[in-house]
Biopython code that builds the backbone (N, CA, C, O; Angstrom):
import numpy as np
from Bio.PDB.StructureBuilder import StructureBuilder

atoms = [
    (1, "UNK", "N", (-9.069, -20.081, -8.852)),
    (1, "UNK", "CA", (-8.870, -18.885, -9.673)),
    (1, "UNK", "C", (-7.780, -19.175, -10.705)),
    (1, "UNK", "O", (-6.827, -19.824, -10.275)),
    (2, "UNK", "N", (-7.747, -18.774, -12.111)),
    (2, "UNK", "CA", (-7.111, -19.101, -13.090)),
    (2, "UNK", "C", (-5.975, -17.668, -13.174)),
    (2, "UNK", "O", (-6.197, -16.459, -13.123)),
    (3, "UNK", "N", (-4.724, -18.454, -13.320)),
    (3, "UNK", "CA", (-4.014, -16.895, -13.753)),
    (3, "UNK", "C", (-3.493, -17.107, -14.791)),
    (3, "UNK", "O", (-2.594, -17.901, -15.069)),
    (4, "UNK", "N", (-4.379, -15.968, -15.785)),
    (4, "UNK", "CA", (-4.375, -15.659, -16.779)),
    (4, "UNK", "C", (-3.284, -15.138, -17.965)),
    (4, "UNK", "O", (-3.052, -15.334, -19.158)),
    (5, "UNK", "N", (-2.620, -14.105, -16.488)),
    (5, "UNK", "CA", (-1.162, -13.409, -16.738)),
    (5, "UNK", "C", (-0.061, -13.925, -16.490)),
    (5, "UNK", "O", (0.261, -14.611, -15.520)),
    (6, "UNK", "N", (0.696, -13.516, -17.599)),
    (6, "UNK", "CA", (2.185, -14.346, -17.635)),
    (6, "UNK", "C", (3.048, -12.771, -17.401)),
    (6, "UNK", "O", (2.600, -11.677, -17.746)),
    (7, "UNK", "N", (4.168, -12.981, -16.834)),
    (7, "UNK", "CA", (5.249, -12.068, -16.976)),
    (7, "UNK", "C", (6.496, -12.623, -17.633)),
    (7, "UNK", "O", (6.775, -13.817, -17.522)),
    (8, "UNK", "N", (7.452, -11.548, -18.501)),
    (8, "UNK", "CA", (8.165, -11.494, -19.013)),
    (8, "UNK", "C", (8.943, -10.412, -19.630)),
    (8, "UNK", "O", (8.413, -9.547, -20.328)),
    (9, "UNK", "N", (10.391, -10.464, -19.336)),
    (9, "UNK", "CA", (11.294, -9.658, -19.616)),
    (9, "UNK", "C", (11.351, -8.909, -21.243)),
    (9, "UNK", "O", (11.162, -9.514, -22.299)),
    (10, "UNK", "N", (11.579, -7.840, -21.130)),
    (10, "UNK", "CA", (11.932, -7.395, -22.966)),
    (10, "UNK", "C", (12.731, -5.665, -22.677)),
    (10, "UNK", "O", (12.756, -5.099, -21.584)),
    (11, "UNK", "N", (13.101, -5.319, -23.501)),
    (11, "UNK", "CA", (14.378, -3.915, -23.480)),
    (11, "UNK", "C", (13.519, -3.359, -22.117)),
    (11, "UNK", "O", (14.070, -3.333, -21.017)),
    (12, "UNK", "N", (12.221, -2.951, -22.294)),
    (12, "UNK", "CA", (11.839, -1.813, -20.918)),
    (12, "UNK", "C", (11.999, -2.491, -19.941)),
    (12, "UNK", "O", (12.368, -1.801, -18.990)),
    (13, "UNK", "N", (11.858, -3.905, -19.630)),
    (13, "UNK", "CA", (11.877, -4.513, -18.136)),
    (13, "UNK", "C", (10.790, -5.490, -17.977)),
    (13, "UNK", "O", (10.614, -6.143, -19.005)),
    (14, "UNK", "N", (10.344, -5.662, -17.421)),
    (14, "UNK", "CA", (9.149, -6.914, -16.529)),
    (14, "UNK", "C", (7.872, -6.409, -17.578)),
    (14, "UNK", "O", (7.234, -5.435, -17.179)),
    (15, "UNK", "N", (7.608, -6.806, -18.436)),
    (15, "UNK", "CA", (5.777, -6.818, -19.175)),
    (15, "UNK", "C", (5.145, -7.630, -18.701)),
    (15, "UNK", "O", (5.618, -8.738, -18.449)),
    (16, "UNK", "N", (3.418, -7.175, -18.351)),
    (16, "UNK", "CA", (2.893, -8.266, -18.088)),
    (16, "UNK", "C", (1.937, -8.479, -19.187)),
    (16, "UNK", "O", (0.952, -7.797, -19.470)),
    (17, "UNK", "N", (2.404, -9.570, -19.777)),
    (17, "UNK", "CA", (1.282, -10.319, -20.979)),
    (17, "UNK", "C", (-0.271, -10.585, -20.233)),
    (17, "UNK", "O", (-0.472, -11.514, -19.451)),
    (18, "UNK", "N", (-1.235, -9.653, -20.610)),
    (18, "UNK", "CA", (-2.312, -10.369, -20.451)),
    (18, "UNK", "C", (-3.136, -12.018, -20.962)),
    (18, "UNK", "O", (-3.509, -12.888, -20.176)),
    (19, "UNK", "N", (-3.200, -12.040, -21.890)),
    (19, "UNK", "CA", (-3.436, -13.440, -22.434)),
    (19, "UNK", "C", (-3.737, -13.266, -24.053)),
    (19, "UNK", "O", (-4.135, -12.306, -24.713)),
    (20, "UNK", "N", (-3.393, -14.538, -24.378)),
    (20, "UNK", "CA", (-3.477, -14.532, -26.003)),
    (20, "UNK", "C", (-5.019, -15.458, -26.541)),
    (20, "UNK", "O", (-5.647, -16.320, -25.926)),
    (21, "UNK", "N", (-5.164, -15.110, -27.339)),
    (21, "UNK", "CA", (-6.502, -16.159, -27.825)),
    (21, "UNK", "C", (-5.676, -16.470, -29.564)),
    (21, "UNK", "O", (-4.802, -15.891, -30.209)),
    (22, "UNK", "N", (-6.478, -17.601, -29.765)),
    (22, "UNK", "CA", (-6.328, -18.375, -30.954)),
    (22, "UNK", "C", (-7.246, -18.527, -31.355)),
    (22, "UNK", "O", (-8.107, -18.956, -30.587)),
    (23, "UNK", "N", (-7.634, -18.256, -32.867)),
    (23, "UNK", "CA", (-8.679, -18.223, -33.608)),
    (23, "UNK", "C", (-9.095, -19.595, -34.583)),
    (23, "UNK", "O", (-8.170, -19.821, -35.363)),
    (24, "UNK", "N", (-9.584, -20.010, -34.652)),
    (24, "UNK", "CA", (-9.524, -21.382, -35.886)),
    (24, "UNK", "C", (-11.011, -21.180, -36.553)),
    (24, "UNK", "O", (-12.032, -20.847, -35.951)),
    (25, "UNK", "N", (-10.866, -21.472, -37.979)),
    (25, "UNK", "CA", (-12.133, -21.576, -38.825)),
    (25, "UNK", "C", (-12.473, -23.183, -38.784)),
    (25, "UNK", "O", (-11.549, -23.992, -38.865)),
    (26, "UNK", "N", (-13.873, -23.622, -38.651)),
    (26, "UNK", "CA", (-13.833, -25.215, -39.029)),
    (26, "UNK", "C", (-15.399, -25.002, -39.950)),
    (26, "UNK", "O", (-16.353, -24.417, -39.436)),
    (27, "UNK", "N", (-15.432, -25.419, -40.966)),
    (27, "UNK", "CA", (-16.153, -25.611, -42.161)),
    (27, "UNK", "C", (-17.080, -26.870, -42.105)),
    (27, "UNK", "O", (-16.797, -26.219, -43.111)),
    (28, "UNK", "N", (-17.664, -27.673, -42.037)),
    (28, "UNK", "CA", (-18.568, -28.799, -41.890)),
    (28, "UNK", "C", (-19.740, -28.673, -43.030)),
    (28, "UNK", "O", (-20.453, -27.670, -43.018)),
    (29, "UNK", "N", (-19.969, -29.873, -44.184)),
    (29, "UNK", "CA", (-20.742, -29.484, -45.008)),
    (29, "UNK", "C", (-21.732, -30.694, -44.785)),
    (29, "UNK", "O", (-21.242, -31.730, -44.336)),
    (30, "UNK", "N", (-22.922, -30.656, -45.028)),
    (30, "UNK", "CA", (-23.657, -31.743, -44.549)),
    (30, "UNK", "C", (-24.993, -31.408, -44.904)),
    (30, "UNK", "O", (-25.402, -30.248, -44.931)),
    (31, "UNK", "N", (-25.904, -32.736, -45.266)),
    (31, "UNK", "CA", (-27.476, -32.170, -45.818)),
    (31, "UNK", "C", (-27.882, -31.607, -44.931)),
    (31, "UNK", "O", (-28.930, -31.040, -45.239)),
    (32, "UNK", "N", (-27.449, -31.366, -43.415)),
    (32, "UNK", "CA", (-28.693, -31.255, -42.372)),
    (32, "UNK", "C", (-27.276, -31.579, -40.993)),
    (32, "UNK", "O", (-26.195, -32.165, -41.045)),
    (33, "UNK", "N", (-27.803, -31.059, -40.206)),
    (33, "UNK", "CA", (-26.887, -30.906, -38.796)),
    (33, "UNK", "C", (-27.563, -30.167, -37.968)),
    (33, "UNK", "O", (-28.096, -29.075, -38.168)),
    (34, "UNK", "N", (-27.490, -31.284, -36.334)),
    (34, "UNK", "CA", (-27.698, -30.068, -35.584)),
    (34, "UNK", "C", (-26.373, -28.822, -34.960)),
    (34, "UNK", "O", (-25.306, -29.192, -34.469)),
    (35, "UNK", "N", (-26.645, -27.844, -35.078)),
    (35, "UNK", "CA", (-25.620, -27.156, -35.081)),
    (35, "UNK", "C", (-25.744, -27.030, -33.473)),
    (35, "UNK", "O", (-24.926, -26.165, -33.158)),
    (36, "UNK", "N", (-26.305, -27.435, -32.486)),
    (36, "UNK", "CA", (-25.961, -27.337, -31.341)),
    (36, "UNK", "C", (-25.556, -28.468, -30.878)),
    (36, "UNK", "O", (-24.896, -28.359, -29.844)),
    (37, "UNK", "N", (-25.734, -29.686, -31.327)),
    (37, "UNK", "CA", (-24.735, -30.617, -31.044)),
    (37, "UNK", "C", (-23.501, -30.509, -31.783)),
    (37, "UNK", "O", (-22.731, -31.413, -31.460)),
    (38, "UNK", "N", (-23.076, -29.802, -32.578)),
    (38, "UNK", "CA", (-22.058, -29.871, -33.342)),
    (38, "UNK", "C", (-21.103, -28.998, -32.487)),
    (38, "UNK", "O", (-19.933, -29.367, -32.396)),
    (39, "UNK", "N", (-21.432, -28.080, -31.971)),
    (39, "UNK", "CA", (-21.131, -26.959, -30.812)),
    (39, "UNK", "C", (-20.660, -27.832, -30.058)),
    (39, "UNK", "O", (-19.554, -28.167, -30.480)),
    (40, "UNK", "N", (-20.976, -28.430, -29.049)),
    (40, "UNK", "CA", (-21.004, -29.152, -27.752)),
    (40, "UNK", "C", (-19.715, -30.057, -28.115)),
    (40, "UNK", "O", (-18.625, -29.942, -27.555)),
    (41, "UNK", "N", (-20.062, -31.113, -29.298)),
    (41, "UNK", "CA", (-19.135, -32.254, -29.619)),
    (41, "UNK", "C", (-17.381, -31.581, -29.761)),
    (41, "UNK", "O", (-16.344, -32.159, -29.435)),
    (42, "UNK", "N", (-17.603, -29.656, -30.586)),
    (42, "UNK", "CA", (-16.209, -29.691, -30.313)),
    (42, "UNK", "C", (-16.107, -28.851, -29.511)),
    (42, "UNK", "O", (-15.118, -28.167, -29.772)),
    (43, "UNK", "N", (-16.742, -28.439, -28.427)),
    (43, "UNK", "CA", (-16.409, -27.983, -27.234)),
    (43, "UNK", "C", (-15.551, -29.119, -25.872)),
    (43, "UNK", "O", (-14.771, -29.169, -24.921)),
    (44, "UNK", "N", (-16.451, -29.832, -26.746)),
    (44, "UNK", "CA", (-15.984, -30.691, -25.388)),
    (44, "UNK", "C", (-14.662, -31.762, -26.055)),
    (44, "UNK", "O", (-13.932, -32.426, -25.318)),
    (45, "UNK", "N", (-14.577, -31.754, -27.287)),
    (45, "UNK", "CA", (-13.371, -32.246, -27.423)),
    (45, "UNK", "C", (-12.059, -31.395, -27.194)),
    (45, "UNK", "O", (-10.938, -31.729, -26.808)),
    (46, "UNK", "N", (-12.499, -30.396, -27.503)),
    (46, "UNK", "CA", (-11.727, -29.336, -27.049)),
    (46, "UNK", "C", (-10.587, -29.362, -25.463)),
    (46, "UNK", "O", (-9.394, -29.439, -25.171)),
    (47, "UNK", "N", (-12.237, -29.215, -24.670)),
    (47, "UNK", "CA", (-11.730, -29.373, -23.384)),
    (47, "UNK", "C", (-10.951, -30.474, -23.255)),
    (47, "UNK", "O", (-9.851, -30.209, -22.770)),
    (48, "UNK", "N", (-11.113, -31.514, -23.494)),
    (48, "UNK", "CA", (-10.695, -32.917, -23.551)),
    (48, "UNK", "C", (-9.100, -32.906, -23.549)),
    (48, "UNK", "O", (-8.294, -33.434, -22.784)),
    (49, "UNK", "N", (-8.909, -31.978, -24.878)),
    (49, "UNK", "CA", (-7.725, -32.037, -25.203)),
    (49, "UNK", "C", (-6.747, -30.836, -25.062)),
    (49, "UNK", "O", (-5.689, -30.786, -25.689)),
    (50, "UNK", "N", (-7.232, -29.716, -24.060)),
    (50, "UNK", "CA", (-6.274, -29.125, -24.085)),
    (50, "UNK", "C", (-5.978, -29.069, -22.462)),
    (50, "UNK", "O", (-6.690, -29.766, -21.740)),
    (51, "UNK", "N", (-5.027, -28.321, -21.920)),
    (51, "UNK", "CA", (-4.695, -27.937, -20.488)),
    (51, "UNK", "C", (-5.543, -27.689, -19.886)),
    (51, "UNK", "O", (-6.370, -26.984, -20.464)),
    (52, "UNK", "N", (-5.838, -28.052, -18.543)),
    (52, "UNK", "CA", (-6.418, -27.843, -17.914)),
    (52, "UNK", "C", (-6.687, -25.829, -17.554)),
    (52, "UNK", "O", (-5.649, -25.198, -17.355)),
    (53, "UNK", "N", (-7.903, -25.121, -17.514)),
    (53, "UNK", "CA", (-7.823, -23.753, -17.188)),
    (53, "UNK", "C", (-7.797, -23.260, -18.734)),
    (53, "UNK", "O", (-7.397, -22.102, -18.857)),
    (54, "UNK", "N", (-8.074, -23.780, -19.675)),
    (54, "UNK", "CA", (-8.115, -23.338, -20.959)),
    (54, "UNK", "C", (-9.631, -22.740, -21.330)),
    (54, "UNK", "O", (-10.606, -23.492, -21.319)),
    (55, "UNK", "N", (-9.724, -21.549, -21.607)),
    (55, "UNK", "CA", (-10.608, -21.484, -22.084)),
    (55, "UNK", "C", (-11.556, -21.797, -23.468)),
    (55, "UNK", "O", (-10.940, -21.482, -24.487)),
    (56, "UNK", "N", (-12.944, -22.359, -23.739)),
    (56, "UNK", "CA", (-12.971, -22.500, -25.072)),
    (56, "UNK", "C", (-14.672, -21.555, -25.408)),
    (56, "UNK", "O", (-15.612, -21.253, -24.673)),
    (57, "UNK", "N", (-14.441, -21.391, -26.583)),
    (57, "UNK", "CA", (-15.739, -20.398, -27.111)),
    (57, "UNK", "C", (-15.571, -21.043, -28.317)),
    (57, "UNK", "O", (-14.561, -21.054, -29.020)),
    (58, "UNK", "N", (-17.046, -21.787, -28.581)),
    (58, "UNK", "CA", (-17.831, -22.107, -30.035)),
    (58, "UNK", "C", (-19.144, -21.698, -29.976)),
    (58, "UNK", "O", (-20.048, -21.653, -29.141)),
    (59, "UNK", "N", (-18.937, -21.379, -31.276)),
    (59, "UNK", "CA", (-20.470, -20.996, -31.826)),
    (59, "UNK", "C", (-20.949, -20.802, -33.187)),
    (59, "UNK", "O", (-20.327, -20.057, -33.944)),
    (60, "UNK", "N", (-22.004, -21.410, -33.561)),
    (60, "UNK", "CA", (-22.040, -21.394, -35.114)),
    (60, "UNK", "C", (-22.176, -19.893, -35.423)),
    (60, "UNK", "O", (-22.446, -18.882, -34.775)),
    (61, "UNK", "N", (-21.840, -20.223, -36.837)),
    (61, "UNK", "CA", (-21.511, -19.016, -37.419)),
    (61, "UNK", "C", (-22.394, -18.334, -38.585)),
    (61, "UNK", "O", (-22.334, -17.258, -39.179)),
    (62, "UNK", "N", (-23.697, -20.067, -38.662)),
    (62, "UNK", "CA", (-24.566, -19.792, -39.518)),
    (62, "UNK", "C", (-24.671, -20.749, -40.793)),
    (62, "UNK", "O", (-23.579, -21.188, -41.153)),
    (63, "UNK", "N", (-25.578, -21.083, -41.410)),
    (63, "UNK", "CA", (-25.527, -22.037, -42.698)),
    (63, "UNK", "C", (-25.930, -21.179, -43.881)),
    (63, "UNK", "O", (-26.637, -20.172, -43.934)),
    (64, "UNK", "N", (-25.286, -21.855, -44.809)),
    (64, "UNK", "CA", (-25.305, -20.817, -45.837)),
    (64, "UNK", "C", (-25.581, -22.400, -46.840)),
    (64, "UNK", "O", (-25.016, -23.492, -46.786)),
    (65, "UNK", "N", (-26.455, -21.994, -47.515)),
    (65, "UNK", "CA", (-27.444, -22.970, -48.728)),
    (65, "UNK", "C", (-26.564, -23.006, -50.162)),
    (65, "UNK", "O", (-25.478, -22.548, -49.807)),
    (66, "UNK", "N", (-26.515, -23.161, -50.887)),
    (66, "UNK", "CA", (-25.074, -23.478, -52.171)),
    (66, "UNK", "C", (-26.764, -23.958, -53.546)),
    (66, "UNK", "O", (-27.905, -24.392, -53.388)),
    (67, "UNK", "N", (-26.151, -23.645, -54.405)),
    (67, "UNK", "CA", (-26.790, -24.351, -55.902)),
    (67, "UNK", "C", (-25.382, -25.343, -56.031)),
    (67, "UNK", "O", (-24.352, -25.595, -55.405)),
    (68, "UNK", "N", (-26.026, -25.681, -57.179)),
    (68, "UNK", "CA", (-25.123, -26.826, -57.148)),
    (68, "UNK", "C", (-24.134, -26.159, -57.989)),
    (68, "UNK", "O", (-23.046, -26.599, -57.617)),
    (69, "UNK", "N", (-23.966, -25.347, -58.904)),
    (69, "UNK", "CA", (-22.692, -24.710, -59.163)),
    (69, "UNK", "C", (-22.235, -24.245, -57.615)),
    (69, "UNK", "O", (-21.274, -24.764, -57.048)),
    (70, "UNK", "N", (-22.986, -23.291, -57.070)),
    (70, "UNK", "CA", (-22.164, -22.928, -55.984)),
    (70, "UNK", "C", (-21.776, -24.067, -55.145)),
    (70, "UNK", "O", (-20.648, -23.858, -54.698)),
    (71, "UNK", "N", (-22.210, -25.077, -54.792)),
    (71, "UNK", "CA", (-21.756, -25.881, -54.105)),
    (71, "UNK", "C", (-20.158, -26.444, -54.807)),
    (71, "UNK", "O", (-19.149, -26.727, -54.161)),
    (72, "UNK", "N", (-20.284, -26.475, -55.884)),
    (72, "UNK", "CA", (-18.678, -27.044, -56.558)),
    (72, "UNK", "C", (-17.933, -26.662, -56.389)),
    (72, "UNK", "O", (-16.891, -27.251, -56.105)),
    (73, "UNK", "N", (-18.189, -24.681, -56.539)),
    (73, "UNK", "CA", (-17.141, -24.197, -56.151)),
    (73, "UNK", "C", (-16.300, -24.408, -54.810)),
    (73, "UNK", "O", (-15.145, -24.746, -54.553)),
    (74, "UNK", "N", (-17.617, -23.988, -53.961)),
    (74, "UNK", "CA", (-17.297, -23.781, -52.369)),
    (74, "UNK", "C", (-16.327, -25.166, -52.085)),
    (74, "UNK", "O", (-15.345, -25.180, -51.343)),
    (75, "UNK", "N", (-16.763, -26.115, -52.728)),
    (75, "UNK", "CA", (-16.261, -27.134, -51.986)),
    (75, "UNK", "C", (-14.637, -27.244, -52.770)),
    (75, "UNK", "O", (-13.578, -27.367, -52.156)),
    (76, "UNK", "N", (-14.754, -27.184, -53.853)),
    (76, "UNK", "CA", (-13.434, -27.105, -54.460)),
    (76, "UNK", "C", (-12.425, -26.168, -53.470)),
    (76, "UNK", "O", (-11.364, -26.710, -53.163)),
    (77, "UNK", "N", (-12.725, -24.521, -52.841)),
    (77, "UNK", "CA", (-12.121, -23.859, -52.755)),
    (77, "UNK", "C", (-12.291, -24.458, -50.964)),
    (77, "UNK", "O", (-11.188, -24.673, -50.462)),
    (78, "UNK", "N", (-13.163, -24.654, -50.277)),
    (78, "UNK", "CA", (-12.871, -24.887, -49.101)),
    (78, "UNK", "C", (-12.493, -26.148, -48.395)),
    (78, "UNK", "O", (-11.995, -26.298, -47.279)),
    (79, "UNK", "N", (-12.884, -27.112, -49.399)),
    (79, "UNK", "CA", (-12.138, -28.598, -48.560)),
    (79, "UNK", "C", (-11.154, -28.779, -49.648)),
    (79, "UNK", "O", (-10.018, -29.029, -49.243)),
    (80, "UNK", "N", (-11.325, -28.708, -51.063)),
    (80, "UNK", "CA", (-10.113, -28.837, -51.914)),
    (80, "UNK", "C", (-10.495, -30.070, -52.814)),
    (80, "UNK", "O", (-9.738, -30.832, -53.415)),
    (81, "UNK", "N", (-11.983, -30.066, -52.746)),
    (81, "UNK", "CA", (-12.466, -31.463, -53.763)),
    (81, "UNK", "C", (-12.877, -30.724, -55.093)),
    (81, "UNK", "O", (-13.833, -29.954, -55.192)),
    (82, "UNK", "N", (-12.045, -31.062, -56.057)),
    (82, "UNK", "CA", (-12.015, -30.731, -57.113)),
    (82, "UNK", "C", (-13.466, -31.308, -58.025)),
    (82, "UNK", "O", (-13.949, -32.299, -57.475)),
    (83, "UNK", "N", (-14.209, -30.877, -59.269)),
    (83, "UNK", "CA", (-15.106, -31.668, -59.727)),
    (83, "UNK", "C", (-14.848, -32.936, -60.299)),
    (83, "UNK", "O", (-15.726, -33.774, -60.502)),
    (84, "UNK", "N", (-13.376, -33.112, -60.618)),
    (84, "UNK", "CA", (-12.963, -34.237, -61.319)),
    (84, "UNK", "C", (-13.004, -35.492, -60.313)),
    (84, "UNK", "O", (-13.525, -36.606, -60.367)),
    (85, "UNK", "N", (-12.096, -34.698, -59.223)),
    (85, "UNK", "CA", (-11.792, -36.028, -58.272)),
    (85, "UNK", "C", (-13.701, -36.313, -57.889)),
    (85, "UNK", "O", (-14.233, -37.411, -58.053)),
    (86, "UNK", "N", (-14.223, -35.444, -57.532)),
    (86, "UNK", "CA", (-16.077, -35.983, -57.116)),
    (86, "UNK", "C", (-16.627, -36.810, -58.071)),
    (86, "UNK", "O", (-17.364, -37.744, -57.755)),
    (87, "UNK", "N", (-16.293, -36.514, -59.382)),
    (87, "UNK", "CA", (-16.528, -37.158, -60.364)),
    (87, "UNK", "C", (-17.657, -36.304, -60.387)),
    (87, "UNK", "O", (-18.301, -37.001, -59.603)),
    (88, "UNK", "N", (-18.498, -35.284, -60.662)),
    (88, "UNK", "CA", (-19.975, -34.833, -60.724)),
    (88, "UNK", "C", (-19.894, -33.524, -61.677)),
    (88, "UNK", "O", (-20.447, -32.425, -61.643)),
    (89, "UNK", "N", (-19.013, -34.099, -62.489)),
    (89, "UNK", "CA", (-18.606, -32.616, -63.348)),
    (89, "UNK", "C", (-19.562, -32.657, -64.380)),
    (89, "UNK", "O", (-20.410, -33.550, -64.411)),
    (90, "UNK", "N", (-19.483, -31.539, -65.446)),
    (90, "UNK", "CA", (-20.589, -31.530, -66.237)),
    (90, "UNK", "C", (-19.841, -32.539, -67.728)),
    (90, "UNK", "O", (-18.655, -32.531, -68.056)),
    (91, "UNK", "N", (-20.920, -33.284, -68.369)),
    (91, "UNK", "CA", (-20.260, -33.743, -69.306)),
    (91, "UNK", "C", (-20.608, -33.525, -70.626)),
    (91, "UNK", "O", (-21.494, -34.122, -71.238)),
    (92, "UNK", "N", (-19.651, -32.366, -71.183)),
    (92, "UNK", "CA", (-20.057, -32.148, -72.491)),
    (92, "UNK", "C", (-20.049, -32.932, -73.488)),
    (92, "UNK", "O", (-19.233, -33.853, -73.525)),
    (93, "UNK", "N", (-21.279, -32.657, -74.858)),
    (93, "UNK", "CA", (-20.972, -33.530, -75.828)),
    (93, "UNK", "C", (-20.895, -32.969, -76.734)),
    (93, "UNK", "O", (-21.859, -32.288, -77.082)),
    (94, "UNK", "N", (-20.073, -32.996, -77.277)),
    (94, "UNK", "CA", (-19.619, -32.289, -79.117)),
    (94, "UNK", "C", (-19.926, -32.653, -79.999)),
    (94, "UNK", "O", (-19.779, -33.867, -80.143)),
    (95, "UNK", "N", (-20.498, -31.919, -81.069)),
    (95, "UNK", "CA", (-20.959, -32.095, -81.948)),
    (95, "UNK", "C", (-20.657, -31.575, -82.754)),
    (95, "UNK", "O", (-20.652, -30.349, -82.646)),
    (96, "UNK", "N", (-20.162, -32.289, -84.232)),
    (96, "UNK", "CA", (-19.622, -31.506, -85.279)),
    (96, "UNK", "C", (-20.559, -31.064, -86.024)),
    (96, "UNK", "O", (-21.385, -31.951, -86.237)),
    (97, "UNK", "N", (-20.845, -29.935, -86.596)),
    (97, "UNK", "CA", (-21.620, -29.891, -87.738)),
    (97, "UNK", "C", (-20.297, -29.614, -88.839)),
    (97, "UNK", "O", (-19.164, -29.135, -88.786)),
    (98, "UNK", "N", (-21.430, -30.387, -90.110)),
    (98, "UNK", "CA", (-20.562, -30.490, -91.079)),
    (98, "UNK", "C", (-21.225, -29.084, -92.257)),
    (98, "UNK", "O", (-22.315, -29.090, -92.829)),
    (99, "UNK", "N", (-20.558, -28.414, -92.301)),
    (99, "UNK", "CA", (-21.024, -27.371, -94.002)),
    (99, "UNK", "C", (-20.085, -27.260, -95.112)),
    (99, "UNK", "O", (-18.867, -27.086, -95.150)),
    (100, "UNK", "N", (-20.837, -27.384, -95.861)),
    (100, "UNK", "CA", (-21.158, -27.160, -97.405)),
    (100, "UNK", "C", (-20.187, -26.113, -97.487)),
    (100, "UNK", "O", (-20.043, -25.504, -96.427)),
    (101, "UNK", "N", (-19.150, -25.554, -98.891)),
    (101, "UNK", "CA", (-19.174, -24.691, -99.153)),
    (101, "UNK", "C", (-19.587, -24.249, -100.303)),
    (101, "UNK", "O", (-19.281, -25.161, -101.072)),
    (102, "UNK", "N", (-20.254, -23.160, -101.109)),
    (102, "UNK", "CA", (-20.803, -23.070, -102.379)),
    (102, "UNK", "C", (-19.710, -22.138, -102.973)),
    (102, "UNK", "O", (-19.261, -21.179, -102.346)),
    (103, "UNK", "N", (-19.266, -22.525, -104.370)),
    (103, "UNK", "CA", (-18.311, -21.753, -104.639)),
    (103, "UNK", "C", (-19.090, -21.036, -106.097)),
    (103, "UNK", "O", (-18.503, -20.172, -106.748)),
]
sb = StructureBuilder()
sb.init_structure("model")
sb.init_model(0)
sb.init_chain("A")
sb.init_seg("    ")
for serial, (resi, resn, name, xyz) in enumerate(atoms, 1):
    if name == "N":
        sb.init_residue(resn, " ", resi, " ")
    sb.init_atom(name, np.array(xyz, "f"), 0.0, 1.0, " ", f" {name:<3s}", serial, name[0])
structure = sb.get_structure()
C-alpha cells in the first residue's frame, strides 16, 4: 500500500497534505508516429526514473496536421526553430521596374 499523505505543521497545527501532481507538456513533431508506442516509451522511462510508488499518467493528446506556413510557425513558436536557422524560408526576388517620367 502506497502512502500517499504527508503531514505537516503550519499556524493551525498538524495539515494533512493529500498529494501533489505535476503537469508537463511534451510536443513531438514527426511525419508519422505511433502514438501508442510513444505513450509506453515515456511511461516507462518515466517509471525508470523516478521513486519508486510514483505515479505516472500519459496519454496522447491528439495530432494536429500544419500547412506549411502553419508548420513554420508552430515550430518556430514551439521548439524555437526559427525559418532562418531551417533554412526553408521564402526567397524573395526584387525587381526593379524602371519608369519614364513625361514632363
Amino acid at each position: 500500500m502506497y502512502d500517499y499523505f504527508t503531514w505537516f505543521d503550519n499556524t493551525f497545527g498538524k495539515v494533512r497534505l493529500t498529494m501533489r501532481t505535476y503537469d508537463f507538456a511534451v510536443a513531438v513533431a514527426s511525419d508519422s508516429l505511433d502514438t501508442e508506442v510513444v505513450e509506453d516509451t515515456i511511461k516507462q522511462a518515466l517509471a525508470d526514473g523516478l521513486p519508486d510508488g510514483t505515479l505516472v499518467v500519459v496519454k496522447a493528446q491528439g495530432i494536429k496536421d500544419y500547412s506549411e506556413q502553419g508548420w513554420k510557425v508552430a515550430r518556430n513558436r514551439k521548439f524555437g526553430v526559427s525559418v532562418k536557422e531551417a533554412g526553408d524560408g521564402h526567397k524573395a526576388k526584387m525587381s526593379k521596374i524602371e519608369t519614364e517620367t513625361v514632363a
